[in-house]
C-alpha positions, 0 to 999 in steps of 0.5 A, spaced: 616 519 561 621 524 562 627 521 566 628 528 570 621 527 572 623 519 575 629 523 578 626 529 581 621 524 584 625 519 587 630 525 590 625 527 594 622 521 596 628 519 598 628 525 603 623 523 606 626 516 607 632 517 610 629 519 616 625 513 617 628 508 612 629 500 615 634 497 620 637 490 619 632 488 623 626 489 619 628 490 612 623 487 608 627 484 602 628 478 604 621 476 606 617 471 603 609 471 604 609 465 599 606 459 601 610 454 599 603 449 597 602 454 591 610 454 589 610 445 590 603 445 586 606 450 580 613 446 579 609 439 579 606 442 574 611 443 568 615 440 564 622 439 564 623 443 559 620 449 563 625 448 569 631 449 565 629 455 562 626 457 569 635 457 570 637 461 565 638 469 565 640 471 558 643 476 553 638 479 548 642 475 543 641 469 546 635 468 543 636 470 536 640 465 533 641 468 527 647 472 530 653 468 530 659 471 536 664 467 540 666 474 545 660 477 548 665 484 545 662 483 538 655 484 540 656 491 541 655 492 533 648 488 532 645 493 537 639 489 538 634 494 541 627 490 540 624 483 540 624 480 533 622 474 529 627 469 530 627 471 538 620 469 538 621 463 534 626 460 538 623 462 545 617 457 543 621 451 545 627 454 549 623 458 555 627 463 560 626 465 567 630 472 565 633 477 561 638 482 562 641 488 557 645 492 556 648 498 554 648 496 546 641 493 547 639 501 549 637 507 545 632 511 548 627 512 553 621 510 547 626 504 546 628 501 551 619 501 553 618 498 548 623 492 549 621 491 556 614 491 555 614 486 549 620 481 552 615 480 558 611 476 554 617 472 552 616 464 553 618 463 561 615 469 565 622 473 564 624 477 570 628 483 567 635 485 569 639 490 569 648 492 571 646 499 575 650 500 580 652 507 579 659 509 577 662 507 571 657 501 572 651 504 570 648 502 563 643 506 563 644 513 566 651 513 562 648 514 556 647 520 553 640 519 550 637 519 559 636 525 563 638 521 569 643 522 575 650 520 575 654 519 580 662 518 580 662 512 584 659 508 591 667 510 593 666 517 593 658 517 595 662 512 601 667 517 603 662 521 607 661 516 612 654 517 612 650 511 610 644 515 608 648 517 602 649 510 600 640 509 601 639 515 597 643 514 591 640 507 591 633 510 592 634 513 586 638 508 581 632 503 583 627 509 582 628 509 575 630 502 573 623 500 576 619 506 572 622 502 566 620 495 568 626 492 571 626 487 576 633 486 578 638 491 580 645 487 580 648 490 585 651 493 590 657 490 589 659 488 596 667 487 595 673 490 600 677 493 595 683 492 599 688 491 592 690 498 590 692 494 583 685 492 582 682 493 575 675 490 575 672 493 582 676 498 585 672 504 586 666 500 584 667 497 591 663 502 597 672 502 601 677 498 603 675 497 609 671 490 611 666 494 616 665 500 612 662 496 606 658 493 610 655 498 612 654 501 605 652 494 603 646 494 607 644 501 606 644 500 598 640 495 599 635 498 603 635 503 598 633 499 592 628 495 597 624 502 598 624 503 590 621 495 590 627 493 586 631 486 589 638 488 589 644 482 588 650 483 592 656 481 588 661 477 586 662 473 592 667 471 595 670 476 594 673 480 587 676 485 591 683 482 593 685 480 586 689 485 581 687 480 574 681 481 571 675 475 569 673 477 563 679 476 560 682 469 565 683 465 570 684 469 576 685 466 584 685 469 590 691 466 595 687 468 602 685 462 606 678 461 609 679 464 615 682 470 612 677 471 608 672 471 614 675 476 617 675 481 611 671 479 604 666 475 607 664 481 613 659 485 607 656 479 604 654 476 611 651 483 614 648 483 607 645 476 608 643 478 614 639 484 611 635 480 608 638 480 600 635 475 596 640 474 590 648 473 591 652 473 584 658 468 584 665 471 582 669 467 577 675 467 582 678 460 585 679 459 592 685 454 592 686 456 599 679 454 600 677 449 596 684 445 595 683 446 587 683 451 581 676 452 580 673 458 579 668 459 586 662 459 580 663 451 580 666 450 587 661 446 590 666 447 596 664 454 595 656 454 594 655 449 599 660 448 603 661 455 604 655 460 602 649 455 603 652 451 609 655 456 613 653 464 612 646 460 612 644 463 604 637 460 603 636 465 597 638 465 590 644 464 587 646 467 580 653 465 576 657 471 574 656 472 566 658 465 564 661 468 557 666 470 561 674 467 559 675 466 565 669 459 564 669 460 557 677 460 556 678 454 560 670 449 560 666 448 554 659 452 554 656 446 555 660 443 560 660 450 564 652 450 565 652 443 568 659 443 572 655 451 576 648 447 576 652 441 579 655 446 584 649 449 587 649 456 582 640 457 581 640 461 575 645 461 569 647 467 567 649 469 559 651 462 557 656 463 550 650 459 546 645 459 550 641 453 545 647 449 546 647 450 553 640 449 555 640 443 550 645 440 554 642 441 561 635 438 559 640 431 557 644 432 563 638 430 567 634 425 562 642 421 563 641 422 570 647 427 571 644 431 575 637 430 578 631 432 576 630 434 584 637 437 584 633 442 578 627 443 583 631 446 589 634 452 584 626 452 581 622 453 587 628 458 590 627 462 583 619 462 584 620 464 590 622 470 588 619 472 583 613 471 588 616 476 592 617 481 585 610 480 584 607 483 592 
């Protein structure tokens, strides 16, 4: 498999798409075709044990116990690169529903192959995921060891006003992670970077202005839908206005509901209306909204109220990674995983400790803290959508 063969492949087929590619109306990524009777008669059939593990995308490390980290930084020198032993072993009674690498967890083409292929045997039926946004965002086409188009950032792609670039960019990007096995691209990033002080977004974001983004959003996912990758507009509601970083604290925004309509929520409604399958939570609080300091991520106010209740969301909800500190720095490992389930988040992504998490999840339920039916709405929304990935 030569990566500038992928490229060459999807550039120009992309031409070609270009000129015919889906309008909001008719974008298939959001489409079903599943009878709801297999997916009822699937979830009646597993364990309590199973559904949970259906909720959890995580890290490579997650399953190899043997590693012993508390900032998800350390890992980078483990450099897990293959499923081992341990990995195996501990996956036999803790099924998960995906898995997501990153830059550490890639060598080469032959390696990263390798890997796909076996963690789709893993315990769960894992879809595999993957940060390729392209820009600094990209853990795959920034590493020296890949022959693949890199792109400076959707910013500079958006600056043409041409949304056909965004779809061919996309197209691309969802070329190759497809070739190499993956499922699920997350991104685009669907937030309005309107404070120049932002550190975490900025140009990662397609502009500043609400309407533009839109557009962009849409196109990026058209793009990622024609190369049969499903695409996951992030961070919601909106990371774009704040100038603090989630990874390292507690961050909020100030914005009230109806400011935020009129600015963050315009790409992610358009999005929704595409047809997007998956929207990843940002760890930024609402007070304004919600009346408290808690990070959107376990907002029911944020996920329910809002997402599900008023823009009409019916798909697939994932957390932003959980190893973050703006959870970790505030709300025990497995403490975060019950209060985001509790909250309305479908799938759990990258706990601190995942063993632990789980674990605490199962119990929750047994206790009656969460009710098991509560487990089967996320379930029969994550079936779904493997269905989709499958057709």
């Amino acid at each position: 498999m030569k990566c500038s063969k992928i490229w060459l492949s999807a550039f120009v087929l992309a031409a070609g798409f270009i000129l015919s590619s889906c309008s909001e109306s008719d974008l298939s990524v959001g489409s079903s075709g599943v009878e709801s009777d297999s997916i009822e008669d699937a979830i009646g059939k597993m364990s309590l044990r199973e559904k949970v593990g259906q909720m959890f995308i995580v890290r490579p490390e997650a399953l190899d116990t043997s590693i012993h980290w508390s900032h998800y930084s350390e890992l980078v020198d483990y450099k897990l690169q293959k499923v081992n032993a341990t990995m195996s072993a501990v996956n036999e009674d803790y099924p998960i529903g995906g898995m997501i690498l990153f830059a550490h967890n890639i060598k080469d083409e032959s390696q990263l192959v390798s890997f796909v292929k076996k963690i789709k045997t893993l315990n769960g039926s894992p879809l595999l995921a993957v940060d390729e946004e392209g820009g600094r965002v990209a853990r795959i086409a920034n590493s020296e060891n890949f022959d693949l188009p890199k792109y400076e950032s959707m910013e500079a792609i958006a600056k043409s006003g041409d949304p056909n670039d965004v779809y061919e960019a996309a197209f691309t990007i969802g070329s190759y992670v497809k070739e190499y096995g993956f499922d699920i691209d997350f991104a685009p990033v669907a937030d309005v970077n309107t404070n120049p002080e932002n550190i975490v977004i900025g140009p990662r974001a397609f502009s500043d202005k609400p309407e533009v983004a839109a557009k962009m959003v849409v196109k990026y996912l058209e793009g990622l839908d024609s190369a049969k990758i499903v695409g996951t507009l992030k961070h919601f509601p909106g990371h774009g206005d704040v100038k603090a970083d989630t990874h390292t604290g507690y961050v909020a925004t100030d914005k009230t509901w109806d400011e935020m309509k009129k600015c963050e929520m315009v790409p992610f409604k358009a999005g929704i209306k595409a047809g997007a399958q998956i929207i990843m939570t940002a760890h930024i609080a609402a007070p304004k909204v919600t009346g408290n300091n808690l990070p959107s991520t376990l907002s029911p106010v944020i996920l329910q109220d809002k997402l599900r209740g008023e823009l009409g969301f019916k798909g697939v909800i994932v957390a932003d990674a959980m190893d973050m500190g703006a959870i970790v720095n505030d709300y025990g490992n497995e403490d975060a995983a019950i209060k985001a389930i509790q909250a309305g988040i479908d799938i759990v992504l990258c706990p601190l400790h995942f063993v632990n998490a789980f674990d605490a999840v199962v119990k929750a339920v047994e206790d009656g803290k969460i009710e098991e039916s509560r487990i089967d709405e996320s379930v029969r929304r994550i079936l779904k959508l493997k269905e989709n990935i499958k057709k």
